[in-house]
N, C-alpha and C positions, 0 to 999 in steps of 0.2 A: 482470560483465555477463551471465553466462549463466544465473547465477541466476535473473536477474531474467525473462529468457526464457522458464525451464522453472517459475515461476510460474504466466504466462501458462494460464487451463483449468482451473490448482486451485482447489478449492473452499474455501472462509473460512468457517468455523461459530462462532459464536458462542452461547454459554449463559449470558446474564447477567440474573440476579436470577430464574429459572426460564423467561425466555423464550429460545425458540432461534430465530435466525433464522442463512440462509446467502445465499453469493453466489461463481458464476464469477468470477476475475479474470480483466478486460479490461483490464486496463493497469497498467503501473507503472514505475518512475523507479530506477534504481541510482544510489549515491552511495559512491565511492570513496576513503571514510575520513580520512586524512591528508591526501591528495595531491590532492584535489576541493574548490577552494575552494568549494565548494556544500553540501558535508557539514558538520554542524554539529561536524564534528572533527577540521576541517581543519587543518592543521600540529600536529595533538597537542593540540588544542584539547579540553579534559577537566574537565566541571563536574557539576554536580547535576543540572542539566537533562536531558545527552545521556551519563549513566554509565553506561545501559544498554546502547547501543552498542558497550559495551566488554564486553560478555557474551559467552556464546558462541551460534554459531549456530544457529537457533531461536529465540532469545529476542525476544520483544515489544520496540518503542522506539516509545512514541508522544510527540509534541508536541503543542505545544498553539500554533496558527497565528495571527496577530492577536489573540489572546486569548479565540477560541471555537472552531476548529476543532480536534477532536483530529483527529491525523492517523497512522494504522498504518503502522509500518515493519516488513519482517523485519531482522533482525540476520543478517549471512551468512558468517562466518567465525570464526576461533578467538578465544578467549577475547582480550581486548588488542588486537584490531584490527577497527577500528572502520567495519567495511564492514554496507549495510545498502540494504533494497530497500521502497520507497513504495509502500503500494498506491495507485493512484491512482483506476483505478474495477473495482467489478463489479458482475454481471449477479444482477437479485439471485433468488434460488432456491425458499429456506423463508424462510416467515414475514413474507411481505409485508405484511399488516396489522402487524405488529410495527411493521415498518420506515415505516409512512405515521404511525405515529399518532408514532412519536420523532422523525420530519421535519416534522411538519407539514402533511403533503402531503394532498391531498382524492382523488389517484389513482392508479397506478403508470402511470409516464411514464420517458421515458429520464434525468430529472433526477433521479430519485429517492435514485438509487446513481454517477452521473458528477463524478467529483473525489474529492479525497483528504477533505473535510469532511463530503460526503454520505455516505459509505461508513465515518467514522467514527459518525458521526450515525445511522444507519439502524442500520447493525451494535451502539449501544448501546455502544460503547469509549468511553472514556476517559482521561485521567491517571492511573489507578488502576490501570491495566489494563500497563502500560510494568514492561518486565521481567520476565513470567512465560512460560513455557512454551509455546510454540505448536503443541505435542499436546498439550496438556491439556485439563479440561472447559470452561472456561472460553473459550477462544480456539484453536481448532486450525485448520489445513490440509491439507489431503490430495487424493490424486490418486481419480478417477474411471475407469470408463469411459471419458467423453468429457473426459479431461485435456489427451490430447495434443494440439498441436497444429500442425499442416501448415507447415513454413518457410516458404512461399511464402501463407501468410495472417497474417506477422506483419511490423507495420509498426515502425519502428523511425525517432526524428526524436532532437533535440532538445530537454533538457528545459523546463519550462513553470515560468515565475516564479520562475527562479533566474538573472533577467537582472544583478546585482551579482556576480557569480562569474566575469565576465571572459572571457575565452577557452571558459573550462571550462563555462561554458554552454550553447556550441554543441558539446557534445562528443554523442555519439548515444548518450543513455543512455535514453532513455525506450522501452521496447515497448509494442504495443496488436493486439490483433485486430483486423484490417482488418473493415470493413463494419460492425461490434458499434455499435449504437447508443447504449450506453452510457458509451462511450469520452468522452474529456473533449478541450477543446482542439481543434486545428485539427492532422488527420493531415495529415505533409508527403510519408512517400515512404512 
């Protein structure tokens, strides 16, 4: 979980096909491997789908959501254990017309980059993209200047549309920057 915290301010740069664009992360989701029935690798659950998850920390794990959302995960632990962090939204940075003309969007609005679809959609990821290095040219993150951020500005609930997961639904794995209006969902505390 703390990973997914100290996320929270780093920046996501993408370079795909010679366009770069970037974006602050406001929010994201941890899923703990094994033991979360909400992780797509839950009790050792292990396919072609979610192999990447079984990489080591750093490495790319994207899905593919209803069968059009990619969606970015980091991978956050050692090779074989299958912990991994959602990005769910960010603020987006570089290369906003990139990112209006791969959404569709006619303007930048808070919807543009809010959810884990938009933010794959904008950022130019896709299935293609699951498994590679995330310092490399292609897909990196990294901390800023304005990375860190203030404990007492970060909201932390319950995650979002992982309601078939039981218990472990209401477990408090989601963080978000309080106030960010790019955040997704309905902040609880």
């Amino acid at each position: 979980m703390d990973i997914a915290k100290e996320l929270l301010g780093k920046v996501v740069v993408t370079n795909i096909n010679g366009k770069v664009t970037s974006g602050r992360i406001v929010e994201t989701e941890a899923y703990a491997g094994h033991v979360d029935r909400a992780s797509h690798a839950f009790a050792g659950r292990r396919t072609a789908k979610n192999e990447h998850m079984y990489s080591i920390a750093g490495t790319s794990y994207v899905y593919i959501c209803y069968g059009i959302h990619q969606m970015l995960n980091v991978v956050t632990n050692k090779k074989d254990v299958p912990d991994a962090v959602l990005i769910r939204a960010i603020e987006p940075v570089k290369g906003i017309d990139v990112m209006l003309k791969r959404t569709g969007k006619p303007g930048l609005d808070y919807t543009l980059t809010k959810g884990p679809g938009n933010v794959g959609k904008a950022l130019g990821i896709s299935k293609v993209h699951s498994g590679i290095d995330l310092l490399g040219d292609e897909i990196s993150i990294y901390a800023d200047g304005k990375s860190s951020i203030p404990e007492n500005e970060i909201g932390i609930s319950k995650r979002i549309g992982v309601e078939s997961a039981a218990a472990d639904a209401l477990l408090p794995y989601r963080f978000y920057i309080r106030g960010n209006k790019f955040v997704s969902g309905r902040p609880v505390k």
